[in-house]
MIVEXTOR-392346 format. One line per field, with one value per atom (N, C-alpha, C, CB): residue in one letter; x, y, z; residue number from 1. Coordinates in nm, 2 decimals, padded with zeros to 4 digits, m for minus. Glycine has a CB too. Example, Ala and Ser with C-alpha at 12.3 -4.5 7.8 and 13.67 -1.06 7.14 Angstrom:
<nodes>
aa = (A A A A S S S S)
x = (01.32 01.23 01.32 01.13 01.28 01.37 01.29 01.41)
y = (m00.57 m00.45 m00.33 m00.45 m00.22 m00.11 00.00 m00.06)
z = (00.78 00.78 00.78 00.90 00.71 00.71 00.79 00.57)
i = (1 1 1 1 2 2 2 2)
</nodes>
This chain:
<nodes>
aa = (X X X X X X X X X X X X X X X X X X X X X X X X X X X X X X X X X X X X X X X X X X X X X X X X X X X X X X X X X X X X X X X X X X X X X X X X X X X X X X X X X X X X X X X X X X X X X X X X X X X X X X X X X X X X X X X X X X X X X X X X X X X X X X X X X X X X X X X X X X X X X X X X X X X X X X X X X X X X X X X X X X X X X X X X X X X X X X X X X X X X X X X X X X X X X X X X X X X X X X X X X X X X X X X X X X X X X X X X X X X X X X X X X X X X X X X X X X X X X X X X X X X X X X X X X X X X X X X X X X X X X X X X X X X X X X X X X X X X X X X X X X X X X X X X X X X X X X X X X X X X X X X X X X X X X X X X X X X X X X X X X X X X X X X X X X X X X X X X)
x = (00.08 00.00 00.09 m00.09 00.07 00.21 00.10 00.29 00.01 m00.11 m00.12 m00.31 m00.11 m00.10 m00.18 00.09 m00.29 m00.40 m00.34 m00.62 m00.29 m00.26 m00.39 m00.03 m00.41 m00.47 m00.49 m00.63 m00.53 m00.56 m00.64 m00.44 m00.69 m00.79 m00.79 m00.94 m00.81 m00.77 m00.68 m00.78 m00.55 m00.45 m00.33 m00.49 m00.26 m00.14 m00.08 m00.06 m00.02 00.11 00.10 00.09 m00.01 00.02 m00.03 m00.03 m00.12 m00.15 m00.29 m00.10 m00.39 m00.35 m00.34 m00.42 m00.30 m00.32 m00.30 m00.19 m00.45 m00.47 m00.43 m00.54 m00.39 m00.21 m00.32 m00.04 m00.42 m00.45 m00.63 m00.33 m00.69 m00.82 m00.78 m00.97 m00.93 m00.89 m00.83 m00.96 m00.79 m00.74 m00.62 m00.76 m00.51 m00.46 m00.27 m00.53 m00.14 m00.07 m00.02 00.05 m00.10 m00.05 00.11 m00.06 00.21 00.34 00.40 00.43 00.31 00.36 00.22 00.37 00.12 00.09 00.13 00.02 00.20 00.29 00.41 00.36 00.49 00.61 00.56 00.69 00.45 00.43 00.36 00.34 00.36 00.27 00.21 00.31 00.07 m00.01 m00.13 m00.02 m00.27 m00.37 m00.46 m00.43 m00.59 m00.70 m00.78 m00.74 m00.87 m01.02 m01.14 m01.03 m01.23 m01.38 m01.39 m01.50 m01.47 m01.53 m01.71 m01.50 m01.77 m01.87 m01.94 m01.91 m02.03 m02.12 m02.06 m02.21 m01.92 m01.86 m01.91 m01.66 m01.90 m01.92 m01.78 m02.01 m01.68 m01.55 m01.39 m01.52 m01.34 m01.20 m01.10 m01.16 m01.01 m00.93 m00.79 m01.03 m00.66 m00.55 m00.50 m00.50 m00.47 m00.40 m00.29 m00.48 m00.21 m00.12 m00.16 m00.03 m00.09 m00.09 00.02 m00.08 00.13 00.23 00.14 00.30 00.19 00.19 00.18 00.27 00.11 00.15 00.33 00.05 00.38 00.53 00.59 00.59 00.62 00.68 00.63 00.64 00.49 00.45 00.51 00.28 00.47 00.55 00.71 00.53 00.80 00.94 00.92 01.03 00.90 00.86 00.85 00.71 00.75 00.70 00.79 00.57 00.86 00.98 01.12 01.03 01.13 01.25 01.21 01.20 01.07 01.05 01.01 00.94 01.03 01.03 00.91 01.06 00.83 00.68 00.74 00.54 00.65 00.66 00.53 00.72 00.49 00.41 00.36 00.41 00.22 00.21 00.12 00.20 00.04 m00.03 m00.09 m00.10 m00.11 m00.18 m00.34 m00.07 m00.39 m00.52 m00.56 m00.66 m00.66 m00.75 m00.89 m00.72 m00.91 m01.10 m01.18 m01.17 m01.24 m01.29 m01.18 m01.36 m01.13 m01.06 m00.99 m01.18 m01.01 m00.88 m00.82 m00.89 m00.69 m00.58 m00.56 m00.47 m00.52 m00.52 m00.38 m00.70 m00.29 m00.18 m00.17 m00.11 m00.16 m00.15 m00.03 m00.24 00.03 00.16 00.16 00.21 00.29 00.36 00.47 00.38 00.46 00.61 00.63 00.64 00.70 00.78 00.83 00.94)
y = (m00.12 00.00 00.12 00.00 00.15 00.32 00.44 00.39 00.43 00.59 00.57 00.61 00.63 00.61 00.77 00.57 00.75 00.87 00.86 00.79 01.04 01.00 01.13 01.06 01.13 01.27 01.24 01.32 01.39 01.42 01.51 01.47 01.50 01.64 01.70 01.60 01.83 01.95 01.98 01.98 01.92 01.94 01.86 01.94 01.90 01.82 01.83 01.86 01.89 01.90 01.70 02.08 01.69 01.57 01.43 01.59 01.44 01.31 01.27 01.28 01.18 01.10 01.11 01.01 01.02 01.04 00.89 01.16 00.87 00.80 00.81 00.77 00.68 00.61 00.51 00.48 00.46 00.32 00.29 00.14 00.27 00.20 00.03 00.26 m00.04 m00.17 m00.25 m00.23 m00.17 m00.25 m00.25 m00.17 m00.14 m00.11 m00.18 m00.03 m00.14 m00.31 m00.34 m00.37 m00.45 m00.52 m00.48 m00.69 m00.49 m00.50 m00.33 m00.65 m00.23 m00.11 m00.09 00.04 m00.08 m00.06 m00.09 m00.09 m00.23 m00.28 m00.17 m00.43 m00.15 m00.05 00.09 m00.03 00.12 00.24 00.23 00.31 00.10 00.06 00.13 00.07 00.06 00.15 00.05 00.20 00.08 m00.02 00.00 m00.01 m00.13 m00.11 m00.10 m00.21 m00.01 00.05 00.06 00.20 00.06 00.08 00.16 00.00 00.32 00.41 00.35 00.58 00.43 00.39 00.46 00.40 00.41 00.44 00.46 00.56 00.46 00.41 00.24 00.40 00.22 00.10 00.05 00.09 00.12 00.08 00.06 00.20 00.04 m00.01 00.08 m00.16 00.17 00.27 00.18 00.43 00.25 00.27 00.38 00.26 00.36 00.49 00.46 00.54 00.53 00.58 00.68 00.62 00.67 00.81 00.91 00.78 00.88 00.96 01.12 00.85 01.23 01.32 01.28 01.39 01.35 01.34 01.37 01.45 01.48 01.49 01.35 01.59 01.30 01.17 01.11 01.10 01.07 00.96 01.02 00.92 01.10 01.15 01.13 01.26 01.10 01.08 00.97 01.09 00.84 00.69 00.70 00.65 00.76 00.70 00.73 00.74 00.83 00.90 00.78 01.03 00.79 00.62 00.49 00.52 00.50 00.39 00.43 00.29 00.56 00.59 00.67 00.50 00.67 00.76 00.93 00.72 00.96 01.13 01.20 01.18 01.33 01.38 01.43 01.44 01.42 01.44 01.60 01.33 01.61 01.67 01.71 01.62 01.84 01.80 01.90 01.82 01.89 01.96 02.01 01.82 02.12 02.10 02.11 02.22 01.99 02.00 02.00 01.90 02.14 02.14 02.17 02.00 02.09 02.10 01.94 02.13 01.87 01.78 01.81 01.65 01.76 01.78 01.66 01.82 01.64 01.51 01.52 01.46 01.44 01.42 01.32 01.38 01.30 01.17 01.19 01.13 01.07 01.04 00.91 01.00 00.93 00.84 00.76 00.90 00.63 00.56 00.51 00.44 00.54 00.48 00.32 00.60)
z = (00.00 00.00 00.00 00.12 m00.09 m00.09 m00.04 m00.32 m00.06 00.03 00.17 m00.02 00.27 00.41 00.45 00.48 00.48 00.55 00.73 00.54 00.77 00.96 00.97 01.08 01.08 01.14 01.28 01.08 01.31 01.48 01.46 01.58 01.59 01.60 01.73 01.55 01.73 01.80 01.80 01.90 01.86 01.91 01.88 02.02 01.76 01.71 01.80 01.60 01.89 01.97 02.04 02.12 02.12 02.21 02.17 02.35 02.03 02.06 02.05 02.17 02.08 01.99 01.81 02.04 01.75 01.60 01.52 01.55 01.45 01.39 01.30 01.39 01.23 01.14 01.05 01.28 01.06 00.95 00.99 01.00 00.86 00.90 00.89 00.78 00.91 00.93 00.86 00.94 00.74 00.58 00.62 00.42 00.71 00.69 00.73 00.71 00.66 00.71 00.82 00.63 00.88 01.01 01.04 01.01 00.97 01.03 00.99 00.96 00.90 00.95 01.09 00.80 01.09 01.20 01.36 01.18 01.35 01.46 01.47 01.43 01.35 01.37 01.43 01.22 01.41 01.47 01.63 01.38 01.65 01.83 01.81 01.98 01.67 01.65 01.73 01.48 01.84 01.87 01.76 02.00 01.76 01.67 01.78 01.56 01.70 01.78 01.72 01.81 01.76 01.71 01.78 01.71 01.78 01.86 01.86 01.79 01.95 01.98 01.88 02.12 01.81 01.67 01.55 01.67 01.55 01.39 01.34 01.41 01.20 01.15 01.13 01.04 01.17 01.12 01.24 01.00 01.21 01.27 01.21 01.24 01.31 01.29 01.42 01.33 01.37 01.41 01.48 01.34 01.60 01.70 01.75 01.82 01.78 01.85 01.93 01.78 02.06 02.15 02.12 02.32 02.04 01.99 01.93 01.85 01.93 01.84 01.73 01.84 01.62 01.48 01.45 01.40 01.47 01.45 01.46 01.57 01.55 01.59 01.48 01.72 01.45 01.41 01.24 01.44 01.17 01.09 01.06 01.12 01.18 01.17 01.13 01.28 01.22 01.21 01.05 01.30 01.01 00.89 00.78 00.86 00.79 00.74 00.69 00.87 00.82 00.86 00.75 01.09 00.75 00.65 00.51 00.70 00.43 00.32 00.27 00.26 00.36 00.33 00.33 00.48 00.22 00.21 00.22 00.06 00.27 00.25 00.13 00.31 00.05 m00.03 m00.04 m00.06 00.08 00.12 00.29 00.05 00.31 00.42 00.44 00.56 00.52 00.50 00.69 00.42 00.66 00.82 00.79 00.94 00.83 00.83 00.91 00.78 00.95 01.10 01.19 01.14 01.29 01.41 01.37 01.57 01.25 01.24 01.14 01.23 01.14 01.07 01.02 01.14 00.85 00.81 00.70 00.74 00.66 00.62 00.51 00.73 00.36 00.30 00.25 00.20 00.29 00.28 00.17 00.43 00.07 m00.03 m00.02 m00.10 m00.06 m00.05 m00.17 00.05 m00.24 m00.38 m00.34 m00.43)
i = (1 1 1 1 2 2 2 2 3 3 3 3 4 4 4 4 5 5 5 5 6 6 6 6 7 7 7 7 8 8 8 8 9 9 9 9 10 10 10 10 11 11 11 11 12 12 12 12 13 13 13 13 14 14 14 14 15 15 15 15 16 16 16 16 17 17 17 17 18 18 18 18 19 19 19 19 20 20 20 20 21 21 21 21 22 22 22 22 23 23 23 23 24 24 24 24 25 25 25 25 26 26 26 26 27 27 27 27 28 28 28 28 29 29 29 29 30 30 30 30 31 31 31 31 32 32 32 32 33 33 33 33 34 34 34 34 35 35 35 35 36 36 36 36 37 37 37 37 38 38 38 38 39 39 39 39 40 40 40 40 41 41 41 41 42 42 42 42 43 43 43 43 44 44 44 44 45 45 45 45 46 46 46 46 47 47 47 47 48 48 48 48 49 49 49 49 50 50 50 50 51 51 51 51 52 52 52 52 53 53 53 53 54 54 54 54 55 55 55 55 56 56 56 56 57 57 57 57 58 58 58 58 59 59 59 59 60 60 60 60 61 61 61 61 62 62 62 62 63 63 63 63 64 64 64 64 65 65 65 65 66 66 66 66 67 67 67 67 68 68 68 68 69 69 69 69 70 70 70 70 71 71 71 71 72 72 72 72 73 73 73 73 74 74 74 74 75 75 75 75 76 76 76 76 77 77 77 77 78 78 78 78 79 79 79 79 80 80 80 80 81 81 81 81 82 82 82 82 83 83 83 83 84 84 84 84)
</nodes>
């Protein structure tokens, strides 16, 4: 999978920031000690970290992902990242 969607919301500085929905790959989600979640009234399965986005941004950096974009929607902040 070379497209990798992160975001957070309110508050980039501390954390948390979701890294992967349920599709997304088991062994980069492990490298990031990323958990899986269901929130209460989603139909879906999401990836978190308690890391900052920054951090989680390095990490993903280390393994070859680039930013391709970033956005704010509302009060979240969302990032798609590329790996050749």
């Amino acid at each position: 999978m070379p497209y990798l969607l992160i975001s957070t919301q309110i508050r980039m500085e501390a954390g948390p920031t979701m890294v992967g929905d349920e599709h997304s790959d088991p062994v980069l989600m492990s490298f990031l000690g990323a958990t899986k979640r269901n929130m209460l009234g989603n139909h879906f399965w999401e990836y978190y970290v308690n890391d900052a986005p920054r951090i989680v941004l390095d990490k993903l950096e280390s393994r070859g992902y680039r930013v391709v974009s970033m956005t704010g929607v509302g009060q979240t902040l969302v990032w798609c990242l590329h790996k050749e």
